[in-house]
C-alpha positions in Angstrom: -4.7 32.6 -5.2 -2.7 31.8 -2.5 -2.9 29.3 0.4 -1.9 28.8 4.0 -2.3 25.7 5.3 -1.8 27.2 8.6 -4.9 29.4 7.9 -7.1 26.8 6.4 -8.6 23.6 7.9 -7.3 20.0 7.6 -10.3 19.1 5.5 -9.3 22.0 3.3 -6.0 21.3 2.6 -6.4 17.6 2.3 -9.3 18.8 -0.1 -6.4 20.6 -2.4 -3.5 18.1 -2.2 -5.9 15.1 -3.4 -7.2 17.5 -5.8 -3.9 18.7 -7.5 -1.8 15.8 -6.6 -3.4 13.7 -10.0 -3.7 10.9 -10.7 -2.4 8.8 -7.8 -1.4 5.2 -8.5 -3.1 3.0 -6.2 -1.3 0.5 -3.6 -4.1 -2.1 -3.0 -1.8 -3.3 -0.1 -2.5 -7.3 1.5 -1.2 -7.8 5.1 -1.8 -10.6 7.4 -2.2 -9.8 11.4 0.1 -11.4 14.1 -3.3 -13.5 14.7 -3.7 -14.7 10.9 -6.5 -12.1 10.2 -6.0 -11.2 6.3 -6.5 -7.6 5.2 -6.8 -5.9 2.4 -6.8 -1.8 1.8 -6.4 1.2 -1.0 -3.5 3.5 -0.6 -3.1 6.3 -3.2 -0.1 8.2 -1.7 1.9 5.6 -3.9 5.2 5.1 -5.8 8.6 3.3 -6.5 11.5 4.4 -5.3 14.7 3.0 -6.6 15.3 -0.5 -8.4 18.4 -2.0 -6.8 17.1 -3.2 -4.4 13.7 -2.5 -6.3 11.5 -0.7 -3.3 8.2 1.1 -3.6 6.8 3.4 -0.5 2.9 4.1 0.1 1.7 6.4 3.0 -0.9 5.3 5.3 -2.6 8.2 6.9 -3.5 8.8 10.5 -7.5 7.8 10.5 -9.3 10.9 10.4 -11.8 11.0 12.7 -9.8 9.6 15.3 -5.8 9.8 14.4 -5.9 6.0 15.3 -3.2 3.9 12.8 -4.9 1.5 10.4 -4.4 -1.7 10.7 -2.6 -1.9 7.4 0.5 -0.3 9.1 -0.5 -2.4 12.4 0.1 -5.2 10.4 3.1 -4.5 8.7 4.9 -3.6 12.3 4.1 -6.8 13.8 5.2 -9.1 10.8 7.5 -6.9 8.3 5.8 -8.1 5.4 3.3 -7.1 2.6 2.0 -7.6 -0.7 0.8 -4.7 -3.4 -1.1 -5.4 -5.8 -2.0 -3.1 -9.0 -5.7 -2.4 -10.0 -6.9 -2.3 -12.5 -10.1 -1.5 -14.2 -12.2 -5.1 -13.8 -11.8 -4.9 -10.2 -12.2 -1.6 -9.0 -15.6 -2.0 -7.4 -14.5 -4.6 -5.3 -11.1 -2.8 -4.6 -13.5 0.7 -3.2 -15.5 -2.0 -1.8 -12.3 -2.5 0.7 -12.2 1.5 1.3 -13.8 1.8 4.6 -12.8 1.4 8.3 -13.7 -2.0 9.1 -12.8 -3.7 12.4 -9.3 -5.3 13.2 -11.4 -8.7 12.8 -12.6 -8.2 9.6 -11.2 -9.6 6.6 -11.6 -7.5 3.7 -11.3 -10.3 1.2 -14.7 -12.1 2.3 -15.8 -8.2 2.2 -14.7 -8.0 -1.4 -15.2 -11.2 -2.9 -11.8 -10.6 -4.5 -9.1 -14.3 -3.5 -6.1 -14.7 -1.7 -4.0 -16.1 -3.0 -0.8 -17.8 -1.5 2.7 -15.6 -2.1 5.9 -17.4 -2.4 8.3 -15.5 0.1 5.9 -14.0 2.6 3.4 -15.0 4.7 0.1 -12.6 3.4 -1.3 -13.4 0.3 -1.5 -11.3 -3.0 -4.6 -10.4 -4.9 -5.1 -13.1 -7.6 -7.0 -10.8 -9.7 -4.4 -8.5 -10.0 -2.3 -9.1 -12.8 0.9 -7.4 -11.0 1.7 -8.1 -7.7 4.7 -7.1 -5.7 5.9 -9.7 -2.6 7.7 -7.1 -0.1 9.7 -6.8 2.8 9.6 -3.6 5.0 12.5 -1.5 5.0 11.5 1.1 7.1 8.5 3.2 8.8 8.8 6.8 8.4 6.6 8.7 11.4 5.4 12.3 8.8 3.3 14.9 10.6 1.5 15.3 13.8 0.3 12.4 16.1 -3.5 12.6 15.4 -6.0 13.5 12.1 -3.6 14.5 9.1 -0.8 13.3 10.4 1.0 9.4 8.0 3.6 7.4 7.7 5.7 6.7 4.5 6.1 2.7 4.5 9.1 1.8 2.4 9.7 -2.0 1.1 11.9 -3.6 -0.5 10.5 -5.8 -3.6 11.4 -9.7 -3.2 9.6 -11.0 -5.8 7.2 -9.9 -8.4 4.3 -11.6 -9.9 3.5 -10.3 -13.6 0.4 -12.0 -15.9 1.9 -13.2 -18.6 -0.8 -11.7 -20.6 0.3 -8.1 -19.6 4.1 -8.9 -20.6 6.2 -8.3 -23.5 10.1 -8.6 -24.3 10.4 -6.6 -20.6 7.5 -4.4 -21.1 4.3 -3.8 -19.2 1.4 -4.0 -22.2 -1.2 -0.9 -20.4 -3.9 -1.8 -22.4 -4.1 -5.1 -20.9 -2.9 -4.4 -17.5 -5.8 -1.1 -17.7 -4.4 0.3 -14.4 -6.8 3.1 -13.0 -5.5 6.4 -11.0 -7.0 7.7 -8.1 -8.6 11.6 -8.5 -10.2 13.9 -6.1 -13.6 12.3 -3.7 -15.2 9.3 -5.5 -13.5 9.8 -9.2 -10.7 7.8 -10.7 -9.1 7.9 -14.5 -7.6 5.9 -16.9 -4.9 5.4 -19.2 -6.5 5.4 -22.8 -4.2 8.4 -24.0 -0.4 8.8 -24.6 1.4 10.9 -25.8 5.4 10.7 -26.1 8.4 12.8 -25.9 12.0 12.0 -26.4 14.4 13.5 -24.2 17.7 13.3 -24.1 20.3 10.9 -22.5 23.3 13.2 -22.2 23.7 16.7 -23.2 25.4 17.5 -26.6 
């Protein structure tokens, strides 16, 4: 089979990126508007970068229906700061429960019932369920795509401070069966990490 984008409908194509592109860390990203309002949102286009400075980028689409910017990015122009957290399993209701469009005014933790909790460097609060969070500063804002429905942003920061459970830490390792992260999949499904396999490569060539 072979696909055209330019043939094929947004809907389509965004059907077979989400589909293939598996499975998608989540960014559950905490911002705080220029008026105080908390708000809290689910990005799965989600990664690190590099680790000196440590920096992750997530990419907040263009709402679809309208090609309006969310107020996660809204947010993060006015006041250059954010917080990710990392799901994992115990919370995920409460994280999809933050999945929808809600008004600028409404803040998504009383939505939730997940808590803010105060951050040490910025201004908007992390999740205090999560077990990781990540304090950031934005780098930069990256425009990707056309100016209405399909059309994101790639939002890079730069990490100023993390916040690790101890319970999910060991001699500098993350311990995944306690964090119990969960990936993002195609329409309402999402995985998670109870296999591993491993395989050793090589540092240099011989």
């Amino acid at each position: 089979m072979i696909f055209d984008p330019n043939e094929h409908s947004l809907a389509e194509t965004h059907k077979l990126m989400i589909g293939s592109i598996v499975p998608r860390p989540i960014a559950f990203v905490s911002t705080l508007s220029k008026d105080g309002i908390e708000n809290l949102a689910p990005f799965s286009y989600f990664n690190g970068i590099c680790s000196d400075p440590p920096s992750i980028m997530f990419c907040p689409a263009r709402r679809g229906y309208d090609g309006k910017t969310k107020d996660t990015l809204n947010n993060i122009r006015d006041t250059e700061e954010f917080a990710v957290n990392i799901v994992s399993e115990d919370f995920a209701d409460k994280m999809v429960a933050t999945a929808t469009d809600f008004e600028p005014e409404i803040n998504e933790f009383d939505v939730s019932g997940l808590t803010p909790d105060p951050c040490q460097k910025i201004a908007p609060p992390k999740v205090k369920e999560a077990k990781v969070s990540f304090e950031c500063k934005l780098n930069q804002i990256i425009p990707v795509g056309n100016e209405g429905p399909g059309g994101g942003f790639v939002v890079i920061g730069t990490v100023v401070l993390f916040h690790i459970d101890d319970d999910v830490y060991d001699k500098g390792h993350i311990l995944l069966e306690k964090l119990r992260p969960i990936g993002r999949l195609a329409g309402n499904k999402y995985t998670r990490l109870t296999d591993k396999f491993e395989i050793i490569r090589k540092i240099k060539p011989e």
